[in-house]
C-alpha positions in Angstrom: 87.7 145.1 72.6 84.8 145.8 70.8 83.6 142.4 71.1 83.6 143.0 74.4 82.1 146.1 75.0 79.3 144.4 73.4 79.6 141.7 76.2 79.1 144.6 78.6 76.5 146.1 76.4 74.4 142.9 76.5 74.9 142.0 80.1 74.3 145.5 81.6 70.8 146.2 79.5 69.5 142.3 80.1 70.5 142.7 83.8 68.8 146.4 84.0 66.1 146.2 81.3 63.0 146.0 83.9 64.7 148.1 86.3 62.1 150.4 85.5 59.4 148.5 87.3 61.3 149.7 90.1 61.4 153.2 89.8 57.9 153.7 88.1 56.1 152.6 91.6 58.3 154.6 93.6 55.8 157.5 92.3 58.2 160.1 92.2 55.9 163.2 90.3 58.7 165.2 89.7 60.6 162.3 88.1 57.8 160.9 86.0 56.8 164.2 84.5 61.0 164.6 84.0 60.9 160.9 82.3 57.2 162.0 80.2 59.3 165.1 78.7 62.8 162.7 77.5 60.7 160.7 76.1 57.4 162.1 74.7 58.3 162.3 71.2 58.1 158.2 71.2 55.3 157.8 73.7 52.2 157.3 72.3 49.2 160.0 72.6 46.6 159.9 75.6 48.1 156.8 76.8 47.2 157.0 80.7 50.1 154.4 81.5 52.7 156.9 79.9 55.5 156.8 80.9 56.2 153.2 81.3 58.9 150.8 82.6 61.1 150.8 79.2 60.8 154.9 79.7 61.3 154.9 83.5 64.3 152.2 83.2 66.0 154.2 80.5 66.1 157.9 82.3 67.2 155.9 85.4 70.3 154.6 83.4 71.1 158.1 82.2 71.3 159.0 85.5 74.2 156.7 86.5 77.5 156.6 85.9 77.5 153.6 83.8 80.0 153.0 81.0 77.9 153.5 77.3 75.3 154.4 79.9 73.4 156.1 76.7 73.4 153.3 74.8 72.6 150.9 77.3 69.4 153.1 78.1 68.6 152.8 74.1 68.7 148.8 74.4 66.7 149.3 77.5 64.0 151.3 76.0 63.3 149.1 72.9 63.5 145.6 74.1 59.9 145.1 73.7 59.8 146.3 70.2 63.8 145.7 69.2 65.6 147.2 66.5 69.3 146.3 66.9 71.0 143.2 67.7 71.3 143.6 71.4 68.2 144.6 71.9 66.3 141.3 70.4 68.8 139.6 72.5 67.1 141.0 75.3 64.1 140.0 74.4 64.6 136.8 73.2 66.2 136.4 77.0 62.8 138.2 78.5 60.4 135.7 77.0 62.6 132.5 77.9 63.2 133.9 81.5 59.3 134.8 82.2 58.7 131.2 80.4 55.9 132.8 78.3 55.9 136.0 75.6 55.6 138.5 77.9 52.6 141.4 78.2 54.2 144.3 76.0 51.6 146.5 77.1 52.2 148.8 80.3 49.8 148.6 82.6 48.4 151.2 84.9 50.6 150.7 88.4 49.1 148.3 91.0 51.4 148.8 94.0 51.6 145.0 95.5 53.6 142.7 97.6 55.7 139.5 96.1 53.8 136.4 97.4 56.2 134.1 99.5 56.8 131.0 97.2 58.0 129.2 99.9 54.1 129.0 101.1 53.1 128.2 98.0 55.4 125.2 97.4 53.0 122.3 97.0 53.9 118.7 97.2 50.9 116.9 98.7 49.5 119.3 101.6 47.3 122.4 101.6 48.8 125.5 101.5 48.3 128.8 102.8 49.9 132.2 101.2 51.7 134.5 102.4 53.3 137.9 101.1 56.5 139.3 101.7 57.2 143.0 103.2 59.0 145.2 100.6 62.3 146.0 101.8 65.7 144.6 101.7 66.6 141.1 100.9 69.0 140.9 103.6 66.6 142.1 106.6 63.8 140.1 107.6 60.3 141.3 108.3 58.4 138.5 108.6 55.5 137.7 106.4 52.7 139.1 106.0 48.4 137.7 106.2 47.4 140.6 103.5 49.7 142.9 101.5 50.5 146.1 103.0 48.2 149.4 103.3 51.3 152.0 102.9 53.0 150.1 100.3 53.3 153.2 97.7 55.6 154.9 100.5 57.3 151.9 100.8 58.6 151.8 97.6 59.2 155.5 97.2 62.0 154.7 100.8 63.5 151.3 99.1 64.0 153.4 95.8 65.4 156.2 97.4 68.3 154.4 99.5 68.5 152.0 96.4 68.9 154.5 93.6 71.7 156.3 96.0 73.2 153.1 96.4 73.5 152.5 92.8 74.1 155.6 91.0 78.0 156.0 90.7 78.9 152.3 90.3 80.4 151.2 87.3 81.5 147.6 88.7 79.3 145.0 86.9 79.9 142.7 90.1 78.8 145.2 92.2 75.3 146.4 90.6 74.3 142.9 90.7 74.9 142.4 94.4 73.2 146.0 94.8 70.3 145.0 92.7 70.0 141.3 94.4 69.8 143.6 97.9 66.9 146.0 96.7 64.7 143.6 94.1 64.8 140.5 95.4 61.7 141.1 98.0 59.9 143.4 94.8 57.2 141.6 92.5 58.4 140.8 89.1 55.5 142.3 87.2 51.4 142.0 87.9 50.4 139.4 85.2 50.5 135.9 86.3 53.8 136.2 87.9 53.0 136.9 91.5 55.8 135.3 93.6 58.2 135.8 91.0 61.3 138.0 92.6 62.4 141.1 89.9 65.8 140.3 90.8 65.2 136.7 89.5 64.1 137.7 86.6 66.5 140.2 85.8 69.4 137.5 86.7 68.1 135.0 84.6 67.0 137.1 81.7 70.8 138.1 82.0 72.4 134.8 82.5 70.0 133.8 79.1 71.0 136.9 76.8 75.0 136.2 77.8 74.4 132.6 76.4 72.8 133.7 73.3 75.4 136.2 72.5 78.3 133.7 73.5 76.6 130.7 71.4 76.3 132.9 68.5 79.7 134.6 68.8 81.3 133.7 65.7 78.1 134.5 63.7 77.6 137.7 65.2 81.2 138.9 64.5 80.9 138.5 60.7 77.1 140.2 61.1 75.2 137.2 60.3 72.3 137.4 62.5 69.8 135.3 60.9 69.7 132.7 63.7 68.9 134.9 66.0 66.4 136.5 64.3 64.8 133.4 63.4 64.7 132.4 67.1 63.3 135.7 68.2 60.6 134.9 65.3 59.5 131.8 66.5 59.1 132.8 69.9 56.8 135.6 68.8 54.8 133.5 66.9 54.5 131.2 70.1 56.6 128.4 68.8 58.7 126.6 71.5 62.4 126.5 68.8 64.0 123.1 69.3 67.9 124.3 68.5 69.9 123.2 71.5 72.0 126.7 72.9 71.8 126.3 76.1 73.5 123.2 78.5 72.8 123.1 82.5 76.4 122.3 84.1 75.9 121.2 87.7 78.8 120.8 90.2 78.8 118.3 93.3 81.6 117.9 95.8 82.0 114.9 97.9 83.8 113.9 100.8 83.2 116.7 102.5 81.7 115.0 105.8 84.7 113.5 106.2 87.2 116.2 105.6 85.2 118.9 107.6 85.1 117.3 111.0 88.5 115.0 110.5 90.1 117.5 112.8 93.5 117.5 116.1 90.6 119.1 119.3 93.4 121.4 119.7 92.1 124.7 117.9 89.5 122.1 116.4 87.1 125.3 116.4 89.4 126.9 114.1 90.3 124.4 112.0 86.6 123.7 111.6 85.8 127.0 110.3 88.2 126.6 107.8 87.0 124.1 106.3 83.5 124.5 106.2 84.7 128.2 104.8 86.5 125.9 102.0 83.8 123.5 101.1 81.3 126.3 100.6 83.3 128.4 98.5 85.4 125.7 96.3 82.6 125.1 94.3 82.4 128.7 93.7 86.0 129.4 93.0 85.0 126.1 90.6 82.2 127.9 89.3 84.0 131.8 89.1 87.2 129.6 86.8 84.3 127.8 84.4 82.6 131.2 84.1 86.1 133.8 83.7 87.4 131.0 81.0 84.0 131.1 79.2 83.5 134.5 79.1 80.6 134.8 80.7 79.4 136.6 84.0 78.2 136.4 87.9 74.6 136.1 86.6 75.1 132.5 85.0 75.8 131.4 88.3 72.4 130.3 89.0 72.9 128.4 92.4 76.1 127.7 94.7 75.4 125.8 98.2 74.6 123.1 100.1 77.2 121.2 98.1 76.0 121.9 94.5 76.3 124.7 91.8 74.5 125.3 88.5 75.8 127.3 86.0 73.7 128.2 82.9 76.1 128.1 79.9 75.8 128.2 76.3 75.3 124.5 74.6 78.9 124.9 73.0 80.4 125.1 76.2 80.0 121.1 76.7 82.8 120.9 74.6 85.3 122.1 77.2 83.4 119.8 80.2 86.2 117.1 79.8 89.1 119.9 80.3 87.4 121.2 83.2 87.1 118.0 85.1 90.4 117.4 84.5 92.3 120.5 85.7 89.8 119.9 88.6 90.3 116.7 89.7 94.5 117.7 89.2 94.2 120.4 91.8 91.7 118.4 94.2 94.0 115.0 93.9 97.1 117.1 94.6 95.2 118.7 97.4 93.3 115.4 98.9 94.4 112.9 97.1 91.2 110.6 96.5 89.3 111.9 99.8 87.8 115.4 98.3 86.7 115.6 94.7 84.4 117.5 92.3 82.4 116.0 90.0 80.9 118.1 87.0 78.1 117.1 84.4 76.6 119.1 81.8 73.1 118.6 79.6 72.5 120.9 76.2 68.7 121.6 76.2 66.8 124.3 73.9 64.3 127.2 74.5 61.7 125.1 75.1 62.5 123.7 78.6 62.2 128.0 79.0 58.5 128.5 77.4 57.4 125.2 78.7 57.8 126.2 82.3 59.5 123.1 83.2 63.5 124.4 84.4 63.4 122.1 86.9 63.3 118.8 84.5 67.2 119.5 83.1 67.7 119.8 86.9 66.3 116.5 87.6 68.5 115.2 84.4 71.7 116.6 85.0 71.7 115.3 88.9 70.8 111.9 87.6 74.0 112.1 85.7 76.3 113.3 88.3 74.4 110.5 90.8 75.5 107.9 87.6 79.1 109.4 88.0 79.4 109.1 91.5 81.7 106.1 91.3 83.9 107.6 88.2 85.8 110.1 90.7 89.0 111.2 89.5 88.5 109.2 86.2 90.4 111.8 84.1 93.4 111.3 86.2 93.4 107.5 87.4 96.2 105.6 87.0 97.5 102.7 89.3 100.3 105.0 90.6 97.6 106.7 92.9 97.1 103.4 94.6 100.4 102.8 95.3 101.9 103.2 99.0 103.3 106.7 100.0 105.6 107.7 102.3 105.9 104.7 104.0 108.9 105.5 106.0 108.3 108.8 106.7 106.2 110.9 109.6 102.1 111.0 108.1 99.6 113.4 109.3 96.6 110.9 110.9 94.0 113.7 109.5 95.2 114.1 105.4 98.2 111.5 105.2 100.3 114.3 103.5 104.2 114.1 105.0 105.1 115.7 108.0 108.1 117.6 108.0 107.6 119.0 111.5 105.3 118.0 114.7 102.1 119.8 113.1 101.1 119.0 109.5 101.3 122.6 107.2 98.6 121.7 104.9 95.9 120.8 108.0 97.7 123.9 110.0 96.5 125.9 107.0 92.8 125.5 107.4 93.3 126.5 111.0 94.7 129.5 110.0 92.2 130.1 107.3 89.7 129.8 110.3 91.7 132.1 112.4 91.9 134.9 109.9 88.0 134.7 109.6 87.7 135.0 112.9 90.1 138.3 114.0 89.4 140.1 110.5 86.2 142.1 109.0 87.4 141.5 105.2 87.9 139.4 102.8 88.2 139.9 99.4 89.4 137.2 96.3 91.6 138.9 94.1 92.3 137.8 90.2 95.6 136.3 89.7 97.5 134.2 87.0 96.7 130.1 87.9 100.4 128.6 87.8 100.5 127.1 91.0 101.9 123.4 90.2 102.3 122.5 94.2 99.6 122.0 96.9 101.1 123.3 100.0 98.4 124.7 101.7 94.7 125.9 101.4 95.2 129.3 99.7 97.7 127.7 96.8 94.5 125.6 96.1 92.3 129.0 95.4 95.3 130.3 93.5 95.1 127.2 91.0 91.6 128.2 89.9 93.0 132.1 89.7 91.7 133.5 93.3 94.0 134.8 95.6 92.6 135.2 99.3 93.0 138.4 101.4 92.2 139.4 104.2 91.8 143.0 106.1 90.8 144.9 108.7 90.1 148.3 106.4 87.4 148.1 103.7 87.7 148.5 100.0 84.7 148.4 97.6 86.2 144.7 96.3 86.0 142.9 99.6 83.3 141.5 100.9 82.2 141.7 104.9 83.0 138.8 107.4 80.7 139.8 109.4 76.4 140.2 107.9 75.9 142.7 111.3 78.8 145.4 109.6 77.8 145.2 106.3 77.5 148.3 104.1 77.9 148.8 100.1 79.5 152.4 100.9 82.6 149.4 102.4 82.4 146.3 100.8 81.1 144.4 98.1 78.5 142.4 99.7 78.7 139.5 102.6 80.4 136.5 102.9 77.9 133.5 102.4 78.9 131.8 105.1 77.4 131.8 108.7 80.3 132.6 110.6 79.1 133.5 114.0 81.6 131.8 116.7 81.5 132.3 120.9 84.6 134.6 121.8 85.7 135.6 125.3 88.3 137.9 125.9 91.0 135.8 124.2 89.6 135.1 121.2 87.4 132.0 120.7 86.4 129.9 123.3 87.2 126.3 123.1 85.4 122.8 123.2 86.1 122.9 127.4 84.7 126.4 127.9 81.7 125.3 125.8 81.4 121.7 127.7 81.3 124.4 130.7 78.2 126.6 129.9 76.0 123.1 129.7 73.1 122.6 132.5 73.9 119.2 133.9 76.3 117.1 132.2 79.4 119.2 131.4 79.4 117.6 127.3 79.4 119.8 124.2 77.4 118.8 121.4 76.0 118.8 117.3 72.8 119.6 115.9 73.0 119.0 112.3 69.6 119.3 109.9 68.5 119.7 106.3 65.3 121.0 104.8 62.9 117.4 104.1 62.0 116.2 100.5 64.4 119.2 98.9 64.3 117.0 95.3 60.5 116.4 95.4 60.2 120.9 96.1 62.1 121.7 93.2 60.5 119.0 90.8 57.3 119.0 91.6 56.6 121.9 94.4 56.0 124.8 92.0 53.2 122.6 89.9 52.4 123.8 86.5 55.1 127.1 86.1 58.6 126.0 86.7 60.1 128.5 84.5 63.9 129.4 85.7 63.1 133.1 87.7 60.7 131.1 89.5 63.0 127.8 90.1 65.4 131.1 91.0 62.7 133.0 93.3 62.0 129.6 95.0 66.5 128.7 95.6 66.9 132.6 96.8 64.6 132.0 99.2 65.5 129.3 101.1 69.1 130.4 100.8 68.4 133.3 102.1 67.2 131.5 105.2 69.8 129.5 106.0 72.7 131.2 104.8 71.8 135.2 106.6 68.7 135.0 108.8 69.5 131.7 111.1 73.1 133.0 112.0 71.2 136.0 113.0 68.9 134.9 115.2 71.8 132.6 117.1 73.8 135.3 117.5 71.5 137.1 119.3 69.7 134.7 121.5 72.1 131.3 120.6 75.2 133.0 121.0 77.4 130.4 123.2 76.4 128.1 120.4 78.6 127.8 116.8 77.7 127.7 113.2 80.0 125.8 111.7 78.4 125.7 108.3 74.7 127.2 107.2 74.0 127.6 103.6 71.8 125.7 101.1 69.2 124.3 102.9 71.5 122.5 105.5 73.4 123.6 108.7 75.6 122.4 111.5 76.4 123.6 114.8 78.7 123.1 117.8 77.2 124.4 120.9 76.4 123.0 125.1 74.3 120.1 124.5 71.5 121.1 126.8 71.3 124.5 124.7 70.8 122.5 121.2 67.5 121.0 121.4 66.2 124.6 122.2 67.7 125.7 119.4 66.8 123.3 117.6 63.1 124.0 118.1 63.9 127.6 117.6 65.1 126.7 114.2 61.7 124.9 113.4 59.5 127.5 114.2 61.3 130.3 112.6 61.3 127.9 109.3 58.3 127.4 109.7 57.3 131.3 109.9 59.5 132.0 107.2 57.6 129.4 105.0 54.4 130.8 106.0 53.2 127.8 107.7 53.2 125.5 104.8 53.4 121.6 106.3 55.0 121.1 102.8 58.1 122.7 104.2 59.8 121.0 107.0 63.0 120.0 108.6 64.8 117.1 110.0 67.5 117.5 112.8 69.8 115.0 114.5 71.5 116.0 118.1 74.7 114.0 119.4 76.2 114.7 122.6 80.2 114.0 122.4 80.5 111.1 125.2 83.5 112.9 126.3 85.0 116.3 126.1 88.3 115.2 123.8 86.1 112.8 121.9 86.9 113.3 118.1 84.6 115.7 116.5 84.3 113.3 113.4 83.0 110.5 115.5 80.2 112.9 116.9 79.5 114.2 113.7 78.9 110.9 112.0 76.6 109.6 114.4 74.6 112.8 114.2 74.3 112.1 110.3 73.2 108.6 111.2 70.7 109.7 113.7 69.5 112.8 111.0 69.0 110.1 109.0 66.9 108.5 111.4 65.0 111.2 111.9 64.4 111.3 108.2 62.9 107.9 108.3 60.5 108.4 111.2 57.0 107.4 109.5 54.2 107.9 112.5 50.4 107.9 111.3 50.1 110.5 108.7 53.3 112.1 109.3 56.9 111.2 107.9 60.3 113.1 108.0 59.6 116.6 110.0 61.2 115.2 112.8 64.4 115.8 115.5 66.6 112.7 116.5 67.2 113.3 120.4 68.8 111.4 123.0 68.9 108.1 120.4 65.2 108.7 119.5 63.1 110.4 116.1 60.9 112.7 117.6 58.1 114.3 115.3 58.2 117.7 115.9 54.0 118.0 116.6 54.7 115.5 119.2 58.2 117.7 120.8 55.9 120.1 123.3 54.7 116.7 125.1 58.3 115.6 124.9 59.6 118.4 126.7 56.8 118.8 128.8 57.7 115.4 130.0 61.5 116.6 130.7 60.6 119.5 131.9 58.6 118.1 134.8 61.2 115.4 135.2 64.0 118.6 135.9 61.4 119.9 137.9 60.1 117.2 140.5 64.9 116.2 140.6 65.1 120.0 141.4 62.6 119.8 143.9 64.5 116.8 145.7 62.6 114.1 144.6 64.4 111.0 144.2 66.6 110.1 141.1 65.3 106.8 141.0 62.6 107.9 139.3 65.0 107.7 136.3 65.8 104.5 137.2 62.3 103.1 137.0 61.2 105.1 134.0 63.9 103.0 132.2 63.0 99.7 133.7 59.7 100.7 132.7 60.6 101.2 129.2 62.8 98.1 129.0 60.0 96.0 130.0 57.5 97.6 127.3 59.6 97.2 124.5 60.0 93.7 125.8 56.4 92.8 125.4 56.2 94.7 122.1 59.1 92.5 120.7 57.2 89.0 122.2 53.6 90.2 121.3 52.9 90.3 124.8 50.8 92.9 126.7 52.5 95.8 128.6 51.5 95.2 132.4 51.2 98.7 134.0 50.8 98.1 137.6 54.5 98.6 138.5 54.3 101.8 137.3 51.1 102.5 138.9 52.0 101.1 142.0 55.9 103.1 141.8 53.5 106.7 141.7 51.5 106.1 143.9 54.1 105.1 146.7 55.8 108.5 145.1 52.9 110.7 145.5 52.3 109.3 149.2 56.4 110.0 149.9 56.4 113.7 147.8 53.0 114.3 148.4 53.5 118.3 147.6 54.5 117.4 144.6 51.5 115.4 143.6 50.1 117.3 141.1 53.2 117.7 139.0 53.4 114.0 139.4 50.0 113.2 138.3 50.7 115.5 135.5 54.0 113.3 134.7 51.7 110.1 134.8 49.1 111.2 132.4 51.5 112.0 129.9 53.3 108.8 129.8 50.4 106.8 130.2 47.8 107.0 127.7 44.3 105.6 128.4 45.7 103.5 131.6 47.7 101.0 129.1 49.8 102.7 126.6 53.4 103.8 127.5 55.0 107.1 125.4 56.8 105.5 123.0 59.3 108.5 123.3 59.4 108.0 127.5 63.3 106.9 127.0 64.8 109.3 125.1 62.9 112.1 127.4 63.8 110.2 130.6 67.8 110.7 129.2 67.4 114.5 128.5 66.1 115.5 132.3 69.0 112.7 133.4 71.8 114.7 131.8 70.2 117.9 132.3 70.3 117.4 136.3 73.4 115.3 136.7 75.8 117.5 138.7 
């Protein structure tokens, strides 16, 4: 127990030990002179930056209602100079975390905004920076050309509502949700760390100490501290120490495009939302079993989404990796048999990947190894029994070839219902249970093998978290679900594939938009230049998952809302919605990136739209092509631009070419609308046809037909010559050249005025 409490001890004064950066720009008079008098017997004389963080951190923790709140102040308040164990943990963890031995001096307060990493990312093209508005991580505020005027009372409002947020939890889950709220939009410190979140730098200098204290466990319990000391040495003395304590254990799921969307179209909504609920939080559950079996906390979670996790664990961890891909690939071949797995792969590394800057290189090298391991699925478990025929004469679900005891498959009925409950409740919460399930029977017995039970509720407890990001409220719940979950209801619940085919202009056809930030690899490895340290590697995955995992459900709930996000998370999204609403989404979606990035052209995204060719037309079949097509889009290279492009109607469009493209569509709708013939279309894609035939025989285009087709146009519609000369001048470049993108244009105004 003791052992334990010193668990607690270390965790808690890593995770708060800066927390006093916080409170001391908040400028509270009364507190500081209240902080100056606990204090004063240690603070040095005539010292104008008196109190300072250490002093400010540790009279906030005696203010709470922490466990050993007293002695986790103490640890705060000497982990610059450290005198006990815990405390040069701490600061061991606070030099490898800021990736350079920190400024122990306090400086006088300089009230400033973060910087937006995301517009300094840098891979090749100039950037331009931005700064973030203080306030909570979860509401946006845009960003911002200069820092703010008012900033001061800014910070004195976000302490306020965060300090009476904070002050009567004891829940180590809970404070760092609360704290990843109210720091993650506040500047680390004022030295060279400028776009460097607090709360990444608390989390990481947390995740760091734990490791320490967990590798040097058995040391520590028979008081032989001498490693630790002579690491904390070292790094004082600016020595980057070469003993490997750390390992980087990255988890990658696969299958998962072909699960998701392998769904019956009745309740295919439902049974969507299910799984895309499941792939985004197995890897979790994944991670939360790893991390309760090691001992270790929410903090060494660096990363979960998109497909991926990273946990930071200590190097003697390793030794376990083999068990753990084991017991997962049992559950998951149980589960899917060969169709769903998780692969796991773990590199030891020592402090200096820290105080070199350069987190993002054991990245790079544990990826490599999962991309090595790719074809070694289910290798701990193979045998030539799973290739055997199954069930050969009984009834076999088409979707997850399980048996059928009855006319609807349990395990694929399970999903739905997972999907249904996220849809009619406001809770959900994962409750710690005992992992003896031996059968798969259905999606929750899954959770229950890695020791998560899944309820759901309509009344809120302080354990749960909120289904929906709009009701949200620590006072209620632990913190939001991950997930975008926004889904069109009507009256009876959620509308279907048919009412959503229903709301489309034109064609009556539903439709996907799928898309994933460009060049994601080349951001992380080489984006941040010279200082990769982890908080910033942190600063820079908070960010975008931030984005696509809160903000972009937002904004389509309020102006997208027939439209449905069927997974948003990571850096990657995909949505079910009326075709003709998706490519304005779609652009709505590039320019909000775009402002969220400040502008940076070295943060861009690719999108793919398929329309289904029919209402009952498999969802899988859609979805695949629209992966083909995002692809596409991926591999548009036009002049000086490549990727940063939308797949539409069969055709990459760059997105600094789109306005034309829609111009063109839009004066297409028009001119149909206005009762001009339809054989315009029919022309336009002659017209095409013939200049893709002289492309492919190295022939030149001939333009007179088209020429000769307007003019006999403008002389039949001759009030609509104008829009017409308007349409010719945009497809025609200097009398010769056709828009290379006229077809895929030509398609959108067809379907969008097709009765």
């Amino acid at each position: 127990m003791k052992q334990e409490f010193q668990l607690h001890e270390v965790y808690l004064s890593s995770l708060l030990h800066d927390i006093g950066e916080f409170y001391k720009r908040a400028a509270l008079e009364d507190d500081k002179n209240k902080v100056y008098n606990t204090f004063k017997e240690k603070l040095p004389a005539q010292d104008i930056n008196s109190p300072g963080h250490r002093e400010w951190g540790a009279y906030f923790c005696k203010n709470t209602s922490l466990d050993k709140k007293d002695v986790i102040a103490q640890r705060i308040l000497e982990h610059h100079n450290p005198v006990s164990l815990v405390g040069k943990i701490i600061k061991i963890a606070d030099i490898l975390s800021s990736g350079k031995d920190r400024e122990q001096k306090d400086k006088i307060i300089d009230y400033r905004n973060i910087e937006s990493v995301l517009s300094l990312v840098d891979i090749g093209k100039k950037t331009n920076k931005k700064y973030k508005a203080l306030g909570k991580a979860s509401v946006y505020k845009g960003l911002l050309d200069s820092e703010q005027p008012n900033i001061k009372k800014e910070y004195k409002i976000l302490w306020d509502e965060f300090y009476e947020t904070i002050k009567n939890e004891k829940d180590d889950e809970r404070i760092y949700y609360i704290l990843k709220e109210y720091t993650q939009n506040i500047r680390k410190d004022f030295d060279n760390t400028s776009d460097i979140s607090l709360f990444s730098h608390l989390n990481t200098t947390a995740a760091i100490a734990v490791c320490i204290y967990r590798q040097y466990e058995e040391e520590i319990k028979k008081g032989e501290f001498e490693k630790i000391e002579a690491l904390l040495d070292k790094l004082e003395g600016g020595k980057s120490p070469e003993d490997e304590i750390f390992c980087l254990l990255k988890g990658d799921i696969s299958g998962i495009q072909g699960f998701i969307y392998n769904v019956d179209m009745d309740g295919a909504l439902k049974a969507l939302k299910g799984r895309s609920f499941y792939v985004a939080y197995i890897l979790e559950i994944i991670a939360r079993y790893i991390i309760k079996n090691e001992g270790l906390t929410l903090s060494n979670l660096l990363y979960c989404g998109g497909g991926h996790s990273y946990i930071l664990l200590p190097a003697k961890s390793i030794d376990n990796l083999p068990k753990y891909q084991r017991f997962v690939d049992e559950v998951l071949y149980k589960a899917h048999s060969l169709d769903v797995a998780v692969l796991l792969a773990a590199e030891r590394f020592d402090a200096g990947i820290f105080t070199n800057n350069n987190f993002s290189e054991i990245f790079d090298k544990v990826g490599k190894m999962l991309a090595q391991g790719k074809n070694r699925k289910n290798k701990s478990i193979m045998s030539h029994d799973m290739f055997k025929p199954r069930w050969l004469a009984e009834r076999i679900c088409p979707y997850c070839n399980r048996k059928m005891d009855s006319d609807k498959c349990s395990f694929c009925s399970s999903f739905e219902s997972l999907g249904d409950n996220l849809i009619k409740h406001r809770y959900i919460s994962f409750e710690d249970v005992i992992n003896e399930k031996r059968q798969i029977k259905n999606v929750f017995d899954i959770f229950e093998s890695f020791g998560f039970r899944i309820r759901f509720s309509d009344e809120p407890n302080l354990k749960s978290y909120s289904i929906s990001k709009e009701e949200f409220d620590f006072k209620k719940s632990m913190y939001y679900i991950k997930t975008a979950n926004h889904l069109h209801k009507n009256g009876n619940g959620v509308v279907s594939l048919d009412d959503i085919s229903k709301i489309s202009d034109g064609i009556k056809r539903w439709g996907i938009l799928r898309g994933d930030v460009d060049n994601l690899g080349k951001i992380f490895h080489s984006g941040l230049k010279e200082n990769k340290s982890i908080a910033r590697v942190s600063t820079l995955s908070n960010e975008l998952d931030m984005f696509f995992g809160n903000f972009l459900e937002g904004f389509i709930r309020d102006e997208f809302k027939e439209c449905d996000v069927i997974y948003s998370g990571g850096d990657d999204f995909f949505i079910i919605g009326p075709w003709s609403k998706l490519p304005y989404l779609a652009e709505e979606i590039n320019k909000r990136l775009c402002e969220y990035a400040g502008g940076n052209p070295n943060i861009t995204v690719s999108m793919a739209i398929e329309i289904a060719p029919d209402i009952k037309f498999p969802i899988y079949r859609v979805a695949e092509v629209a992966g083909e097509n995002l692809d596409r889009a991926k591999d548009c290279k036009r002049g000086n631009y490549e990727k940063n492009a939308i797949s539409l109607m069969g055709q990459a469009v760059g997105w600094e070419e789109y306005d034309t493209h829609k111009l063109i569509k839009e004066i297409l709708v028009g001119l149909i609308n206005d009762k001009v013939t339809r054989n315009i279309f029919n022309v336009l894609y002659s017209i095409f046809e013939q200049n893709q035939r002289a492309k492919d025989n190295n022939e030149i285009f001939r333009t007179w037909r088209l020429v000769y087709y307007i003019a006999k146009l403008k002389e039949r519609y001759s009030k609509n010559k104008s829009e017409i000369d308007k349409l010719i001048n945009l497809i025609l470049k200097n009398h010769n050249e056709l828009y290379s993108k006229l077809e895929s244009a030509t398609i959108w105004a067809d379907l969008e005025t097709r009765c």
